[in-house]
C-alpha positions in Angstrom: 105.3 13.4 132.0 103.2 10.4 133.2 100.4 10.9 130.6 102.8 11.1 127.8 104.8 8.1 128.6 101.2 6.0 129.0 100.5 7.7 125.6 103.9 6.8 124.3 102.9 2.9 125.3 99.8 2.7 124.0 101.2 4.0 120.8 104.1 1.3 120.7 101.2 -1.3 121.8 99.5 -0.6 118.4 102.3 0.0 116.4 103.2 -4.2 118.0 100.0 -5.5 117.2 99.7 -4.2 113.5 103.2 -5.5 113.0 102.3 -8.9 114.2 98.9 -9.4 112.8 98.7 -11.8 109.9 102.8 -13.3 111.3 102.3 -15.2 114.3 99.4 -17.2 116.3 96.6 -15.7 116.8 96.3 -17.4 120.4 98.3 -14.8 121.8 96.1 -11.3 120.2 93.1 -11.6 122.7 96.5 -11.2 125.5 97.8 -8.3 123.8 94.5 -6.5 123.2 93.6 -6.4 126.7 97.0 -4.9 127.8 96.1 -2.6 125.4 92.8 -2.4 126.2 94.4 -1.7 130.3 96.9 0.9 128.9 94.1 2.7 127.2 92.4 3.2 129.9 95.6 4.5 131.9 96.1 6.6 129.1 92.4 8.9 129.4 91.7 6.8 126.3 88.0 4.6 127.6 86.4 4.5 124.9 89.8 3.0 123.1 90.6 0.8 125.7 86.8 -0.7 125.9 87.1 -1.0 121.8 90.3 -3.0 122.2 88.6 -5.3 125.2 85.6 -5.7 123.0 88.0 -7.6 120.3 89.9 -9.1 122.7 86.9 -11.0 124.0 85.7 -11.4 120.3 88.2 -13.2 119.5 89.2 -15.2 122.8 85.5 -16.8 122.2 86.5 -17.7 118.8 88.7 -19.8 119.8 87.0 -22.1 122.3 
């Protein structure tokens, strides 16, 4: 029951960040992508969550 609700997040984390890509500032994506990076992780899904970290720094040292 755990794995699918961490699944279900992850999913709903995605399905967030697509929607707001492109709509809002971009300040708050490197934010987002670690939680997503985080829930990932929880999820059984590494290799997902290091991807998502990996663009969440990326893009935090784009903006300095």
């Amino acid at each position: 029951m755990l794995a699918m609700r961490r699944a279900n997040g992850v999913r709903h984390l995605r399905q967030a960040l697509a929607a707001y890509q492109g709509r809002g500032p971009v300040v708050d994506r490197p934010l987002w992508l670690a939680l997503l990076g985080e829930a990932s992780s929880q999820a059984g899904q590494p290799e997902a969550g290091l991807t998502a970290l990996d663009e969440a720094v990326t893009l935090a040292a784009t903006m300095e």
